[in-house]
MARKOL-914847 format. One record per residue (C-alpha): residue number from 1; x, y, z; residue in one letter. Coordinates in steps of 0.25 Angstrom, whole numbers, plus 5000, padded with zeros to 4 digits. Example, Ala and Ser with C-alpha at 12.3 -4.5 7.8 and 13.67 -1.06 7.14 Angstrom:
2
   pos     xx     yy     zz   code
     1   5049   4982   5031      a
     2   5055   4996   5029      s
This chain:
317
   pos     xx     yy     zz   code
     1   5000   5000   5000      x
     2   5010   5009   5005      x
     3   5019   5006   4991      x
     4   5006   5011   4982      x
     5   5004   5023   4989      x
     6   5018   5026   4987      x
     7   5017   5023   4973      x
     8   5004   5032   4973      x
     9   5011   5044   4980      x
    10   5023   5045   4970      x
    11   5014   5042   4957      x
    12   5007   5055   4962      x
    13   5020   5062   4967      x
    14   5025   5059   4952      x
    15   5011   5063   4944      x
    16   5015   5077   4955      x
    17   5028   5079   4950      x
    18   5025   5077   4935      x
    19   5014   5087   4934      x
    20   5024   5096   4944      x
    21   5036   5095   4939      x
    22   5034   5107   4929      x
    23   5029   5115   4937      x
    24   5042   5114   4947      x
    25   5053   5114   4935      x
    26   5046   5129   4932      x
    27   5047   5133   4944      x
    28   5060   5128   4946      x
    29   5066   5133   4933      x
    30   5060   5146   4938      x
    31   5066   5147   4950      x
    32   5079   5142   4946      x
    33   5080   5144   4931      x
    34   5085   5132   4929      x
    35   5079   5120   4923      x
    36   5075   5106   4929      x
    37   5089   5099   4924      x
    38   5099   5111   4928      x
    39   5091   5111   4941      x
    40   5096   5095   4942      x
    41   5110   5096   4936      x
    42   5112   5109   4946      x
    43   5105   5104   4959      x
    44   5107   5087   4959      x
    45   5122   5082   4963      x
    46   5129   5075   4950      x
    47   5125   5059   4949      x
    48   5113   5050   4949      x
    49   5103   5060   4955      x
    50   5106   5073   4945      x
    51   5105   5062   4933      x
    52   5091   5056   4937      x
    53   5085   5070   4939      x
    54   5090   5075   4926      x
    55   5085   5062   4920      x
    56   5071   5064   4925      x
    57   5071   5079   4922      x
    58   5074   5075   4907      x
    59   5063   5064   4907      x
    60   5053   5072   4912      x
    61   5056   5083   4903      x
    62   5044   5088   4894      x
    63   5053   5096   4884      x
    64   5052   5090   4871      x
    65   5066   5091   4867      x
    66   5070   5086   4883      x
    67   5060   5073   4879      x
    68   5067   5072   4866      x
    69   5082   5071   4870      x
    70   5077   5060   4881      x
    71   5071   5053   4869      x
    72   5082   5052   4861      x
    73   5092   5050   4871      x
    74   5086   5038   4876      x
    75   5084   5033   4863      x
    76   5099   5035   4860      x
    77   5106   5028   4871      x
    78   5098   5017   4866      x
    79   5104   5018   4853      x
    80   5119   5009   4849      x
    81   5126   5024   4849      x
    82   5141   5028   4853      x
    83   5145   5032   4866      x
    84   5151   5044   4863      x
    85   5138   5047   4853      x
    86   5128   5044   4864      x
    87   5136   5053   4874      x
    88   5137   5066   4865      x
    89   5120   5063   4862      x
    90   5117   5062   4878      x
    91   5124   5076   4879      x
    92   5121   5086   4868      x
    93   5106   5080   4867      x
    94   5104   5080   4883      x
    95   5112   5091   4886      x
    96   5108   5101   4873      x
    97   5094   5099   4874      x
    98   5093   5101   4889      x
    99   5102   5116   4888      x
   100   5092   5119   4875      x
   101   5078   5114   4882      x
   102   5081   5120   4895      x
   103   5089   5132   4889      x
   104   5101   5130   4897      x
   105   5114   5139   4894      x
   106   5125   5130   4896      x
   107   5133   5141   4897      x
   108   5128   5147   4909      x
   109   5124   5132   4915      x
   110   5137   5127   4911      x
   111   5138   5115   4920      x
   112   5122   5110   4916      x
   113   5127   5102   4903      x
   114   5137   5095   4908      x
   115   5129   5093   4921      x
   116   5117   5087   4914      x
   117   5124   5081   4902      x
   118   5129   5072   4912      x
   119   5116   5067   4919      x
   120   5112   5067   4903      x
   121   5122   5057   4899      x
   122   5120   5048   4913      x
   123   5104   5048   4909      x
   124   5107   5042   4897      x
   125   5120   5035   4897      x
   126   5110   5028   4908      x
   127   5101   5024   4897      x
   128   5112   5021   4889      x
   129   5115   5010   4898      x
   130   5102   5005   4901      x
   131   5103   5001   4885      x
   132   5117   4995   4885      x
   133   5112   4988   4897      x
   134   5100   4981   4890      x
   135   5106   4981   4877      x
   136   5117   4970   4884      x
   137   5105   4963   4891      x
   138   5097   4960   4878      x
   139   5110   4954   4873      x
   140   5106   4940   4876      x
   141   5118   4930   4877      x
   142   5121   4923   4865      x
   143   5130   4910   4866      x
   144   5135   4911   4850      x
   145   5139   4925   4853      x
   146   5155   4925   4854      x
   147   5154   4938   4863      x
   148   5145   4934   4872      x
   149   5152   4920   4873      x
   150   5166   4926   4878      x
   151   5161   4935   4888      x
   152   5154   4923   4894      x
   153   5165   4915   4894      x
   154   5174   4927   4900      x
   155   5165   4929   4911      x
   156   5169   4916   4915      x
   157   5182   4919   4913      x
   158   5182   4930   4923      x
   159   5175   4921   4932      x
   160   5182   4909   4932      x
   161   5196   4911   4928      x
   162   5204   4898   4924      x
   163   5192   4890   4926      x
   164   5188   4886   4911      x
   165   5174   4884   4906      x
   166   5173   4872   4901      x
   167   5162   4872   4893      x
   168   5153   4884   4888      x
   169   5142   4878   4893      x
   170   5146   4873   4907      x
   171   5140   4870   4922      x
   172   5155   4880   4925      x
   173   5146   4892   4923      x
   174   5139   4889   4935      x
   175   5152   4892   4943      x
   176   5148   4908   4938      x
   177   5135   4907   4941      x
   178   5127   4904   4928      x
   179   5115   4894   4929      x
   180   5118   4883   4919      x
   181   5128   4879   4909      x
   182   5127   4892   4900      x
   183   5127   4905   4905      x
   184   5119   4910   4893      x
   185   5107   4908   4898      x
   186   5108   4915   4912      x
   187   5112   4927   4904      x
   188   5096   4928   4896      x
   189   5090   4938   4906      x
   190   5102   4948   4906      x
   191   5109   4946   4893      x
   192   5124   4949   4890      x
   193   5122   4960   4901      x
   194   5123   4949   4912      x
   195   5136   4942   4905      x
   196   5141   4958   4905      x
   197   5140   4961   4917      x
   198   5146   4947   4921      x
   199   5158   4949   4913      x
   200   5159   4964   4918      x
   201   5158   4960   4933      x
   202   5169   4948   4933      x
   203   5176   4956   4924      x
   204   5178   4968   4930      x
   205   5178   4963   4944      x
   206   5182   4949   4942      x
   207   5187   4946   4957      x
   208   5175   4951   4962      x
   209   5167   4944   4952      x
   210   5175   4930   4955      x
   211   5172   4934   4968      x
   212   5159   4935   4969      x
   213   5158   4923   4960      x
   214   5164   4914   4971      x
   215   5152   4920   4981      x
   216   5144   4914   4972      x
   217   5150   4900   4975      x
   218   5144   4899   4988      x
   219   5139   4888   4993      x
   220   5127   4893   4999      x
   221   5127   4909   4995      x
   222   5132   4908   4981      x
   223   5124   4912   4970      x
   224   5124   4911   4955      x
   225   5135   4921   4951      x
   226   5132   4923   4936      x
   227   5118   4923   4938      x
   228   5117   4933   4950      x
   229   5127   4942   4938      x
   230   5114   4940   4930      x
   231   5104   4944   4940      x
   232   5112   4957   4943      x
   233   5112   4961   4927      x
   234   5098   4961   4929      x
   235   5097   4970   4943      x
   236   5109   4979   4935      x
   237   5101   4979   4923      x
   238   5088   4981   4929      x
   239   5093   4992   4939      x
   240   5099   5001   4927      x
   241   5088   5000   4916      x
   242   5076   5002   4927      x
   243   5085   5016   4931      x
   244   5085   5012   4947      x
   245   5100   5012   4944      x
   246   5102   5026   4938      x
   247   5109   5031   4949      x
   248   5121   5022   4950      x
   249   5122   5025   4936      x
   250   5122   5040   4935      x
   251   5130   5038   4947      x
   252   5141   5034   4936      x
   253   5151   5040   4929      x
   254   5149   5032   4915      x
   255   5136   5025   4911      x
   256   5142   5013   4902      x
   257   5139   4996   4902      x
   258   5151   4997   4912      x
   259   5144   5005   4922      x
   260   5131   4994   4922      x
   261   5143   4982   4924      x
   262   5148   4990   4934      x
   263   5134   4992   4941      x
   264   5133   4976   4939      x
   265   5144   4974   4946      x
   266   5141   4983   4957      x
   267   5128   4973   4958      x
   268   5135   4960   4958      x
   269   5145   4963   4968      x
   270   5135   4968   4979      x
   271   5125   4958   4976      x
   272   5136   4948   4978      x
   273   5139   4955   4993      x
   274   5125   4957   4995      x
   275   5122   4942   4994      x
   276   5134   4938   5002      x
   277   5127   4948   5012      x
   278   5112   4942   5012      x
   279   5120   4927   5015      x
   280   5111   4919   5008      x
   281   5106   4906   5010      x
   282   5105   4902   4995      x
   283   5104   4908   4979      x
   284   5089   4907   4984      x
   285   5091   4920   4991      x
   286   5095   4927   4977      x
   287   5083   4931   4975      x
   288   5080   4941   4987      x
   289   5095   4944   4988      x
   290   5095   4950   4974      x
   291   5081   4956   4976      x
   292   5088   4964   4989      x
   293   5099   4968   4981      x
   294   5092   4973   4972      x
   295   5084   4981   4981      x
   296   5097   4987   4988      x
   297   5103   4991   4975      x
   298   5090   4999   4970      x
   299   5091   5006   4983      x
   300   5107   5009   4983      x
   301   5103   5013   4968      x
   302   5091   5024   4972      x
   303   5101   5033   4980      x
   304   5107   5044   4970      x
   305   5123   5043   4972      x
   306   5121   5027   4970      x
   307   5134   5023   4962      x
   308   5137   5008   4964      x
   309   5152   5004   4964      x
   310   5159   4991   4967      x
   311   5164   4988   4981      x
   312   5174   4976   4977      x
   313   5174   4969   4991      x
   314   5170   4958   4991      x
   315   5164   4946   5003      x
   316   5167   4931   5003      x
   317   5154   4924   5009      x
């Protein structure tokens, strides 16, 4: 009862601030003679919270050239286009149109275009990555493709050392955590994204990927190494496309594939210390255990200055 009135409340406290909000960026402007995004770029501290307010001021714009650029700026970064092409677009569109709408002289507000051309290029290199994301998680993985074959086998590799694969399809990928005797098909839910991030992990932090892969042998509180990987694409993937994960991100210097492997790491590493922690009794208990991670990193997620970074110390259980 108490969860629908709340719904109720804010429902009308948005209907409020729709039908208000003109009225108040008038007055504002008036009182200030500045507009609604040099109000943002002037008044919020640089990082996650400037970038979402100047994001929701460009959405909710009426102007009709405001409405245009967003248009076909999200269509863009959803386009096969060159970095360097895409980041000249993001800043002459966003930041041209905004000074000509708004009738801004950069001369006077000097420090405005670079201020806002920043939040403008987080905005959509944000977007940009949502894309690459999925684009790699539609990849589904292909046996006869020679590319997709080596990076299986290399995660082994980085996994295993000098213990050979016998076989391509073998009961050894068990000892990585894979379900049966070909990993392909564990990969059908996430694509070449959950093989990515994988790699990337044991790659980039093999000891502590070898590390936590030997937690995973335990007798009792082990887990299925690979597969937990696979899970956490998923959370990672769903934390970034549904935007509950915006702040981490424009907390960031660069938005590029490398940040979201980074992000996945981040997740695999406290997850495994988070289950060392909750001592469980079985792989029965994965279920609430994930469910409660979840939950504790949607919440470490909603606080502005949020900007996760591995913390390489690792617990024997």
């Amino acid at each position: 009862m108490l969860s629908t009135d709340y719904r109720m409340i804010h429902k009308v406290f948005n209907v409020f601030y729709f039908l208000a909000r003109p009225l108040v960026k008038w007055f504002l402007h008036r009182f200030t003679n500045l507009c609604e995004l040099q109000r943002i770029c002037y008044g919020c501290p640089p990082g996650a919270l400037r970038t979402r307010k100047v994001q929701n001021s460009l959405e909710l714009s009426r102007r009709p050239r405001v409405k245009h650029m967003v248009i076909i700026l999200n269509q863009l970064v959803c386009q096969e286009v060159e970095d360097f092409f895409l980041q000249e677009e993001i800043q002459t569109r966003a930041v041209g149109t905004i000074l000509q709408v708004k009738k801004i002289n950069s001369k006077v507000h000097v420090d405005f275009p670079r201020t806002f051309g920043a939040c403008a290029e987080k905005i959509w290199r944000y977007k940009r990555l949502c894309w690459l994301v999925e684009q790699r998680r539609s990849t589904q993985y292909d046996c006869n493709d020679a590319g997709h074959e080596a990076k299986l086998i290399s995660l082994w590799k980085l996994l295993m050392g000098e213990d050979k694969l016998k076989n391509r399809v073998s009961e050894q990928w068990q000892d990585i955590g894979f379900q049966g005797d070909d990993p392909k098909t564990d990969f059908r839910g996430m694509g070449m994204l959950g093989l990515d991030n994988l790699v990337f992990f044991s790659r980039e932090y093999n000891g502590t990927a070898r590390h936590l892969l030997s937690h995973s042998h335990h007798p009792t509180r082990g887990y299925f190494f690979a597969i937990v990987g696979i899970n956490l694409t998923s959370m990672a993937y769903h934390l970034l496309t549904s935007g509950a994960a915006r702040n981490h991100f424009y907390n960031q210097p660069r938005l590029t594939m490398d940040a979201f492997h980074q992000f996945y790491c981040y997740l695999f590493f406290e997850f495994d210390r988070y289950w060392v922690e909750c001592k469980p009794k079985s792989i029965m208990d994965f279920s609430w255990i994930q469910k409660k991670f979840d939950e504790n990193i949607r919440k470490l997620l909603s606080n502005n200055s949020c900007c996760f970074k591995m913390n390489l110390a690792v617990e024997s259980i």
